[in-house]
FITI-752211 format. One record per residue: residue in three letters; x, y, z of N, C-alpha, C in turn; residue number from 1. Coordinates in nm, 3 decimals. Example, Ala and Ser with C-alpha at 12.3 -4.5 7.8 and 13.67 -1.06 7.14 Angstrom:
! residues 2
{"ALA",{1.319,-0.569,0.780},{1.230,-0.450,0.780},{1.320,-0.330,0.780},1}
{"SER",{1.285,-0.225,0.708},{1.367,-0.106,0.714},{1.290,0.003,0.787},2}
//
This chain:
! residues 174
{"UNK",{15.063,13.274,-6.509},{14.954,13.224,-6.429},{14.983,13.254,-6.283},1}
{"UNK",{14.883,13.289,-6.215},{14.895,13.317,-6.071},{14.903,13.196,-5.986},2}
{"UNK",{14.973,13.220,-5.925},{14.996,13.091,-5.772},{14.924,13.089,-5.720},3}
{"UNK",{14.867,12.976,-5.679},{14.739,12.952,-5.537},{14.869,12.970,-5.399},4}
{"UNK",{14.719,13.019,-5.287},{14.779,13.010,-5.176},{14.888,12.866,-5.135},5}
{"UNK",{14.851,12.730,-5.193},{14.937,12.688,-5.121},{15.063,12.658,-5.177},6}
{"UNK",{15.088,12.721,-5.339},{15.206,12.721,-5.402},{15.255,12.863,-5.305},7}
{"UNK",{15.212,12.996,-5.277},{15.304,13.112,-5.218},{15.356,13.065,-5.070},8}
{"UNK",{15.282,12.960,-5.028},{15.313,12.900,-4.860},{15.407,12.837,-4.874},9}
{"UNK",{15.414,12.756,-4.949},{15.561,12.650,-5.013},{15.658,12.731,-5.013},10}
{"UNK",{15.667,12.864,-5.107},{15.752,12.923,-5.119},{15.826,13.016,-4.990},11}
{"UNK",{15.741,13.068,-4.934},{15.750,13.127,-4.803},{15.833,13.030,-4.719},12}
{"UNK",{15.783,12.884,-4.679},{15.848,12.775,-4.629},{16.041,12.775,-4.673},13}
{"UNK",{16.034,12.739,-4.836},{16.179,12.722,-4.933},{16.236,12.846,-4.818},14}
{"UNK",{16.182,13.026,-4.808},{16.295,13.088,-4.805},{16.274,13.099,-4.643},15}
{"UNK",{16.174,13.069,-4.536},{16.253,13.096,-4.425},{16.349,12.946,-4.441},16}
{"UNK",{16.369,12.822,-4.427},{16.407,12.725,-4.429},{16.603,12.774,-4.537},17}
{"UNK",{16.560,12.831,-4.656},{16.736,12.872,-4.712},{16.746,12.977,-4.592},18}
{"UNK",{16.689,13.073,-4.563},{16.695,13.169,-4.462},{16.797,13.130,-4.308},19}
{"UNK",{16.751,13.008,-4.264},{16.784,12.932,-4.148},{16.874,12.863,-4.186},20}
{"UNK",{16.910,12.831,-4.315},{17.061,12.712,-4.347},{17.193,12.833,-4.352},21}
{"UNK",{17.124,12.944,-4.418},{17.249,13.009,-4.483},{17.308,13.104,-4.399},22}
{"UNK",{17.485,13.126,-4.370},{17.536,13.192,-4.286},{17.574,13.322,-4.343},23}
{"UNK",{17.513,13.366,-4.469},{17.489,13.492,-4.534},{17.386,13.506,-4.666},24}
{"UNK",{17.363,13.635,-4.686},{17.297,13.649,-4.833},{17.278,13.778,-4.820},25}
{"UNK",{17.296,13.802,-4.973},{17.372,13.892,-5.063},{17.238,13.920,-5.149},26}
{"UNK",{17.171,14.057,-5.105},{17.088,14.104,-5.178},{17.118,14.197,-5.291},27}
{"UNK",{17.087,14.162,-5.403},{17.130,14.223,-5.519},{17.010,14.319,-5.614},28}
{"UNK",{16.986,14.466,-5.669},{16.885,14.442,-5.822},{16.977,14.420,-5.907},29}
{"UNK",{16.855,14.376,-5.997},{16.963,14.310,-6.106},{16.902,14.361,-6.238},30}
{"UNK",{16.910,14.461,-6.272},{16.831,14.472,-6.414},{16.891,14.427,-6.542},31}
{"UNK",{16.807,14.389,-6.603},{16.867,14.317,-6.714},{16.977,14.218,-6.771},32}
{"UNK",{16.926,14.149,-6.639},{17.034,14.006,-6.640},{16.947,13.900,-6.763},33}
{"UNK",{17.027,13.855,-6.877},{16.982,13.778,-6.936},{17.013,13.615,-6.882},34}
{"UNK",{16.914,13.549,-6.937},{16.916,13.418,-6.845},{17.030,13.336,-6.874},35}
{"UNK",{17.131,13.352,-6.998},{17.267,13.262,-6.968},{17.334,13.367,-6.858},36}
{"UNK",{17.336,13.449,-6.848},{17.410,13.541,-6.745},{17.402,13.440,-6.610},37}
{"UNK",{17.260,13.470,-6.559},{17.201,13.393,-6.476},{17.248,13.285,-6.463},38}
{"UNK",{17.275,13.182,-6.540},{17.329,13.058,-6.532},{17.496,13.054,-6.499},39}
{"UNK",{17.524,13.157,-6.575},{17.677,13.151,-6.516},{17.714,13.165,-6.391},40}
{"UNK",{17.639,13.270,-6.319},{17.645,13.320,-6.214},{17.595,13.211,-6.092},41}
{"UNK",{17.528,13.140,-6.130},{17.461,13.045,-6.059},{17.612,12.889,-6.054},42}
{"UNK",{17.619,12.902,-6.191},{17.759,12.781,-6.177},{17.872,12.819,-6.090},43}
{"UNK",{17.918,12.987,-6.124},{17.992,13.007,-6.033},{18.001,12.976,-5.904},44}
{"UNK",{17.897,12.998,-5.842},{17.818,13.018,-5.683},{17.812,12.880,-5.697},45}
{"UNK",{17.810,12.774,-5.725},{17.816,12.671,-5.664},{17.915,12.602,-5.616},46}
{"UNK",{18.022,12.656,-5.660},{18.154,12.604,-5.644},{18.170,12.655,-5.511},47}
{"UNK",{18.129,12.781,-5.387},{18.140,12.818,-5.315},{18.037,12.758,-5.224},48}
{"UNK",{17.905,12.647,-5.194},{17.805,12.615,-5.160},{17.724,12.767,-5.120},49}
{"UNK",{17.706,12.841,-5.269},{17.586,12.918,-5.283},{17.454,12.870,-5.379},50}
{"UNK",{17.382,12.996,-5.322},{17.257,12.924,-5.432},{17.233,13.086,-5.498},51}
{"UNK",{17.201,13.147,-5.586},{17.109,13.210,-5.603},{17.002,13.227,-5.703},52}
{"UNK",{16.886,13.325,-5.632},{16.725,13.353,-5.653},{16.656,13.469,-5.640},53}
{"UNK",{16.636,13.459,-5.720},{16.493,13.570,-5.802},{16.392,13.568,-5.726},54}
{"UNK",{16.353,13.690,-5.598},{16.266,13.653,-5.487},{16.179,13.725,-5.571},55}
{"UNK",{16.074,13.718,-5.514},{15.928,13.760,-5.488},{15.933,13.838,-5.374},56}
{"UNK",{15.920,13.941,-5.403},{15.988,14.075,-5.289},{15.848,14.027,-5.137},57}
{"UNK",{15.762,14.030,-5.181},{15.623,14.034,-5.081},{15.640,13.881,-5.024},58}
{"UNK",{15.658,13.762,-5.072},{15.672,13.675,-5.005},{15.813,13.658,-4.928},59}
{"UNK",{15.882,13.725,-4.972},{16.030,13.694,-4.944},{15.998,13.778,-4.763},60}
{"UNK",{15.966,13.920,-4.785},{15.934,13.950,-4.666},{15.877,13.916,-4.562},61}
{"UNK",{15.742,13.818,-4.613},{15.673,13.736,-4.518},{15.766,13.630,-4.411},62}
{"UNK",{15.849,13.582,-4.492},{15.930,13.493,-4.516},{16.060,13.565,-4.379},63}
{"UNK",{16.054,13.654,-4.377},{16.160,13.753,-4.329},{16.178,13.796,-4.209},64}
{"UNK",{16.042,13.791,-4.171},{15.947,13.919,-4.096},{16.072,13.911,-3.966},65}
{"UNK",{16.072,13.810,-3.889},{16.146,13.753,-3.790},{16.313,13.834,-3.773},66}
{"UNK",{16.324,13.837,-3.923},{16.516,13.892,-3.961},{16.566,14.032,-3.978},67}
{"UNK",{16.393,14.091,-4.008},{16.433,14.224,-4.107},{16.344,14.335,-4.064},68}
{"UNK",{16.357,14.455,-3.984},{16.272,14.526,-3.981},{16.203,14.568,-4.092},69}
{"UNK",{16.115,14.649,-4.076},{16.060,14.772,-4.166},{16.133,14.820,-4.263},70}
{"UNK",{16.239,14.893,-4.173},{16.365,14.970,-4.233},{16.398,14.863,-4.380},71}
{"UNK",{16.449,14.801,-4.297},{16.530,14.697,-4.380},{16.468,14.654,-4.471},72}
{"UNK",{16.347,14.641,-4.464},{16.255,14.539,-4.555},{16.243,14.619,-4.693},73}
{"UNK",{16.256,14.759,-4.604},{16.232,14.822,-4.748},{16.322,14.849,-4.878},74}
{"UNK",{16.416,14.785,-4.880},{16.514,14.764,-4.980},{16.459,14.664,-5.095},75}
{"UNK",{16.352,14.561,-4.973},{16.301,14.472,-5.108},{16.222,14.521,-5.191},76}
{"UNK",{16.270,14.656,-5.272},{16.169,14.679,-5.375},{16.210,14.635,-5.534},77}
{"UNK",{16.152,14.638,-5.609},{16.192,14.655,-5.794},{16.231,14.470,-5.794},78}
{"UNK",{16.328,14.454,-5.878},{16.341,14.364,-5.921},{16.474,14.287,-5.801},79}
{"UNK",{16.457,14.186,-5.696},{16.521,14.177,-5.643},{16.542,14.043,-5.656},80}
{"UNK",{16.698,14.000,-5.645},{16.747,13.878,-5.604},{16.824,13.834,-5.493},81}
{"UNK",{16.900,13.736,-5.437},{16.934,13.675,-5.327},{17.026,13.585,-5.351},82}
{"UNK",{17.154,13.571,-5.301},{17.252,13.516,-5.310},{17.241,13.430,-5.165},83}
{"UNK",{17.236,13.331,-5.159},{17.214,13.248,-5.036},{17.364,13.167,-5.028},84}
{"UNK",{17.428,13.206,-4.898},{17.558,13.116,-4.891},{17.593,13.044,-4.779},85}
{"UNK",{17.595,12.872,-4.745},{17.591,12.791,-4.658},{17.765,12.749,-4.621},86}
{"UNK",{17.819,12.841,-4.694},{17.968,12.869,-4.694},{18.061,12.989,-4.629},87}
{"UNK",{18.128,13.034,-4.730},{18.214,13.199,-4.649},{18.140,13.303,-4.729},88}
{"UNK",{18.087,13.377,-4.722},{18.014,13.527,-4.787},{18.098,13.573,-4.856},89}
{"UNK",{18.241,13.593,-4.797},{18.372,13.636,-4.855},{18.358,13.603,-5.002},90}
{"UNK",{18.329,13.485,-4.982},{18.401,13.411,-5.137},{18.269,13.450,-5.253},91}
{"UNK",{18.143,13.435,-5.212},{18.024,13.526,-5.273},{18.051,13.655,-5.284},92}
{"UNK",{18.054,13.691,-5.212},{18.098,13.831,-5.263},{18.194,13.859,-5.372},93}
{"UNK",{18.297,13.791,-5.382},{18.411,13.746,-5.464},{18.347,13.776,-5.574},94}
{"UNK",{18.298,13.594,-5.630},{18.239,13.595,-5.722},{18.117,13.735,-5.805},95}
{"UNK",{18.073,13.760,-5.684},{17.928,13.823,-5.721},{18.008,14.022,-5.838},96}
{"UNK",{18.151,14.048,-5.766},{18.206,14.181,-5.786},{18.285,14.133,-5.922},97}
{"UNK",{18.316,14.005,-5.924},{18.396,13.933,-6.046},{18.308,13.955,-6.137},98}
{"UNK",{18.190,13.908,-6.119},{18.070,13.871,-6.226},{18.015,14.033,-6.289},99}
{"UNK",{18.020,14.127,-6.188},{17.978,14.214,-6.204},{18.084,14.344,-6.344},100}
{"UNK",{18.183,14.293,-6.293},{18.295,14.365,-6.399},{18.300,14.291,-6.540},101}
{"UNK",{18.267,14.150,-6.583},{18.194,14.115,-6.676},{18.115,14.119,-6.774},102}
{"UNK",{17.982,14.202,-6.712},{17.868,14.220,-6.780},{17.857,14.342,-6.741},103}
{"UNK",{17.754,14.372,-6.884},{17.714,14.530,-6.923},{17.621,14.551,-6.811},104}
{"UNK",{17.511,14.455,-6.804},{17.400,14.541,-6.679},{17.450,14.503,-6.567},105}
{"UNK",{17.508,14.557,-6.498},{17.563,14.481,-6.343},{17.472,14.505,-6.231},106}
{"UNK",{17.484,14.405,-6.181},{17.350,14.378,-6.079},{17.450,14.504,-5.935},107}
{"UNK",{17.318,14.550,-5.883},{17.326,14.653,-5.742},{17.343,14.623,-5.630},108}
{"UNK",{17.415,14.589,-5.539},{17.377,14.553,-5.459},{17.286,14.635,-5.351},109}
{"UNK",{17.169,14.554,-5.274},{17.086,14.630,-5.178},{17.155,14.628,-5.038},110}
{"UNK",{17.210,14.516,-4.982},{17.190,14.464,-4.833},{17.251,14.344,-4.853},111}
{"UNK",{17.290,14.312,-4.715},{17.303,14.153,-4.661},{17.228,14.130,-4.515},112}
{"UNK",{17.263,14.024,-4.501},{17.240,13.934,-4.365},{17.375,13.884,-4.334},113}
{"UNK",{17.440,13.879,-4.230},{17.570,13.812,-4.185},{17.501,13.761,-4.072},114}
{"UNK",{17.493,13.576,-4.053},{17.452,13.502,-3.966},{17.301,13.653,-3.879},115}
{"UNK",{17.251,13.641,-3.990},{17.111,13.698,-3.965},{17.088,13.846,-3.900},116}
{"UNK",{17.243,13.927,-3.908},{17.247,14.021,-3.883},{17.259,14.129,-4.046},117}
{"UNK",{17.132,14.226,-4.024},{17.160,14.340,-4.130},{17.269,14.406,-4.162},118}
{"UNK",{17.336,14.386,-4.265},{17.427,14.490,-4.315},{17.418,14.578,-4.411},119}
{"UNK",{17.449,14.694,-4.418},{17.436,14.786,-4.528},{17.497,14.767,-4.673},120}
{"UNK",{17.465,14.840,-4.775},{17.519,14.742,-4.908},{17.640,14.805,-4.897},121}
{"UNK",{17.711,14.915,-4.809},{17.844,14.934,-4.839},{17.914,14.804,-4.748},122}
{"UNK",{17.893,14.773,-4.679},{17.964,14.663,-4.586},{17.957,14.572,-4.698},123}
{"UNK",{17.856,14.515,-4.729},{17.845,14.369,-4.786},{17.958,14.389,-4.911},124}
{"UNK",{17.932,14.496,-4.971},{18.037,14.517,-5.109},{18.201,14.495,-5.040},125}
{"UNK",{18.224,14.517,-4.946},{18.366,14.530,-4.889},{18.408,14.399,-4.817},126}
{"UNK",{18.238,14.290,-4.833},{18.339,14.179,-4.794},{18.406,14.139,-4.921},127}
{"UNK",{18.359,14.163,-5.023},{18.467,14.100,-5.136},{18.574,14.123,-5.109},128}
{"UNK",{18.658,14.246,-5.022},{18.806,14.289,-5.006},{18.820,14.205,-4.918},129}
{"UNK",{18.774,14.121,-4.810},{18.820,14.084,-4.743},{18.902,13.892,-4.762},130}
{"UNK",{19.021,13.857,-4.708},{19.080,13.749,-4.727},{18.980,13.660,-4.697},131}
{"UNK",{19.016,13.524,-4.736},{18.944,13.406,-4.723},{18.951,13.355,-4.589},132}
{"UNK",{18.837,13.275,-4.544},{18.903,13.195,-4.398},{19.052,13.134,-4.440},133}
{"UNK",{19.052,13.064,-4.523},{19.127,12.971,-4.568},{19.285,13.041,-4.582},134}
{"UNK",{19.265,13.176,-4.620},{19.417,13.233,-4.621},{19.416,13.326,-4.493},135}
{"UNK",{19.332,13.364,-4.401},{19.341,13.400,-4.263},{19.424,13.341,-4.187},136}
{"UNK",{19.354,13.151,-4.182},{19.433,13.059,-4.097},{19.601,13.038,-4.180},137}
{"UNK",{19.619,13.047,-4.265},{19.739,13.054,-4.310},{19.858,13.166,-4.262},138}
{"UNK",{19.745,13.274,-4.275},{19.842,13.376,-4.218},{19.871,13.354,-4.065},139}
{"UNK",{19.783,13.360,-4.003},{19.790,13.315,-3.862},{19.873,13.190,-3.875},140}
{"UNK",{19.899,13.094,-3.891},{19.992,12.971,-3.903},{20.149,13.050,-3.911},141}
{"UNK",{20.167,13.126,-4.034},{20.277,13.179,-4.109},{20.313,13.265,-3.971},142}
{"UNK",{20.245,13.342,-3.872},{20.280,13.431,-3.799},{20.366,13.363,-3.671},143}
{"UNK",{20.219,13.258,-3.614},{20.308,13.145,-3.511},{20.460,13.043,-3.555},144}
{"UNK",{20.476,13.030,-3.678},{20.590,12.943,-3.737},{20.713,13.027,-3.714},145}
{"UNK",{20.668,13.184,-3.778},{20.812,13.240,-3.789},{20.850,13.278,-3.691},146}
{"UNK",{20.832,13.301,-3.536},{20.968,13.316,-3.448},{20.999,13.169,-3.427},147}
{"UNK",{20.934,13.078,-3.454},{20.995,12.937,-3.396},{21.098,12.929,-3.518},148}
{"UNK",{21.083,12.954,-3.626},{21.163,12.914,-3.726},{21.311,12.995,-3.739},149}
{"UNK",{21.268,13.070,-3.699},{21.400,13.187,-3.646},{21.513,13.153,-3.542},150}
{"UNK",{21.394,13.090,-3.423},{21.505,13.030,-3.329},{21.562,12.954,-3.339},151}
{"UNK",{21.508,12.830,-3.421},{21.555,12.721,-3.465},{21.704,12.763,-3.547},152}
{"UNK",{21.674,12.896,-3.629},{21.800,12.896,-3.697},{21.907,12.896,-3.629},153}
{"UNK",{21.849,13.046,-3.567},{21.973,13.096,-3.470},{22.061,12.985,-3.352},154}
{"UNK",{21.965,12.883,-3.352},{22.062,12.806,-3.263},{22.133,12.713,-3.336},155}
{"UNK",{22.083,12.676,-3.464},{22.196,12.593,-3.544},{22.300,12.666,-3.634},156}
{"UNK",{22.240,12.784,-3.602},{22.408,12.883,-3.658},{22.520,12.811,-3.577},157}
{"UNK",{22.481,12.839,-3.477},{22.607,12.805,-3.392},{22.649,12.633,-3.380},158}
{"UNK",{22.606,12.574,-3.406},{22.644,12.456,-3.453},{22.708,12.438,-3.569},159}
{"UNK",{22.647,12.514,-3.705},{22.699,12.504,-3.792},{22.870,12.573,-3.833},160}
{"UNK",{22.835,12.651,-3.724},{23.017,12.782,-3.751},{23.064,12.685,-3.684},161}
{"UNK",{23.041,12.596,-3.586},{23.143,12.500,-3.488},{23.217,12.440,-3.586},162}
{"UNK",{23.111,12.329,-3.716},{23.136,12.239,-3.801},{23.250,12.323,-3.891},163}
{"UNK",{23.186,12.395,-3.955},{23.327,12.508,-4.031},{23.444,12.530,-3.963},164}
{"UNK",{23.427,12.539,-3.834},{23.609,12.591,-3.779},{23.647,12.463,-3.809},165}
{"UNK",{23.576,12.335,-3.741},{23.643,12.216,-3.731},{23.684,12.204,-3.873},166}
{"UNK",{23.586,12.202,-3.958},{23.647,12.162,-4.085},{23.799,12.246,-4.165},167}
{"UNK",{23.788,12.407,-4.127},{23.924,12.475,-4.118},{24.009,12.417,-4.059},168}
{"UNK",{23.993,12.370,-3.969},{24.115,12.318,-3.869},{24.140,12.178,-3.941},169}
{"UNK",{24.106,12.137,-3.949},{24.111,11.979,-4.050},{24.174,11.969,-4.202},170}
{"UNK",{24.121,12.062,-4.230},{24.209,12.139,-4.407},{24.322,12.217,-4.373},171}
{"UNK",{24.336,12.263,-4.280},{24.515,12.330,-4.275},{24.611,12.255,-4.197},172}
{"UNK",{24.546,12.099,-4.111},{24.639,12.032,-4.077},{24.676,11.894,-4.184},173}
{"UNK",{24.591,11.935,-4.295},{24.636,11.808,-4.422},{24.708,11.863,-4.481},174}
//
């Protein structure tokens, strides 16, 4: 059944509104995703605060107009979906290249948005290579610790060889 105008306005509303929450999304085709597929993929993505959806290429654009040139727009063709993430993209992406080695029809990727900037689908595919915030700040932590942890040694070396002579000297005068 066809949508009235004010069910396609609603919808237009849903995606500039996910559009404006989310600090990426991950445009995918997806042919022949069966709907438990779909569901998995959707459980996955939640564990990361993603959502994804099965746009309506013509409203989605309406929806867009503001984000996406011409150029760009024109990727929304065939059967397109949308990975919406109010989280790290990184970790969508993750999931989305995981999911994809999985299943027989693997969804394409078209494009992204990074905080509302266009990226090409080779970028977006390569954030999956990239580390997590979460193990970034670690590394960065791990980088600032180890000369402090170094110095720290090096100066209780020398405390500690003190304790050893003394203790030599203490065992050959018993």
């Amino acid at each position: 059944m066809a949508k009235t105008r004010q069910q396609k306005e609603e919808v237009i509303k849903f995606y500039e509104k996910t559009l404006a929450e989310s600090t990426g999304v991950i445009f995918t085709d997806n042919p022949g995703l069966t709907a438990n597929e779909v569901v998995q993929l959707k459980k996955k993505l939640s564990n990361v605060q993603a959502q994804f959806h099965i746009l309506s290429n013509r409203l989605f654009k309406l929806a867009a107009k503001n984000q996406l040139n011409e150029e760009e727009q024109s990727m929304l063709t065939g059967p397109t979906s949308a990975i919406f993430t109010s989280g790290e993209i990184t970790e969508s992406a993750k999931i989305l290249k995981e999911f994809s080695t999985d299943i027989e029809n693997q969804p394409v990727v078209k494009g992204g948005l990074l905080n509302s900037i266009f990226i090409n689908a080779e970028r977006t595919i390569s954030l999956a290579e990239l580390p997590s915030k979460d193990e970034l700040i670690a590394k960065t932590i791990y980088m600032f610790n180890a000369p402090l942890s170094g110095f720290a040694n090096v100066l209780s070396g020398n405390i500690r060889d003190l304790v050893y002579a003394l203790n030599a000297v203490k065992e050959k005068k018993q």
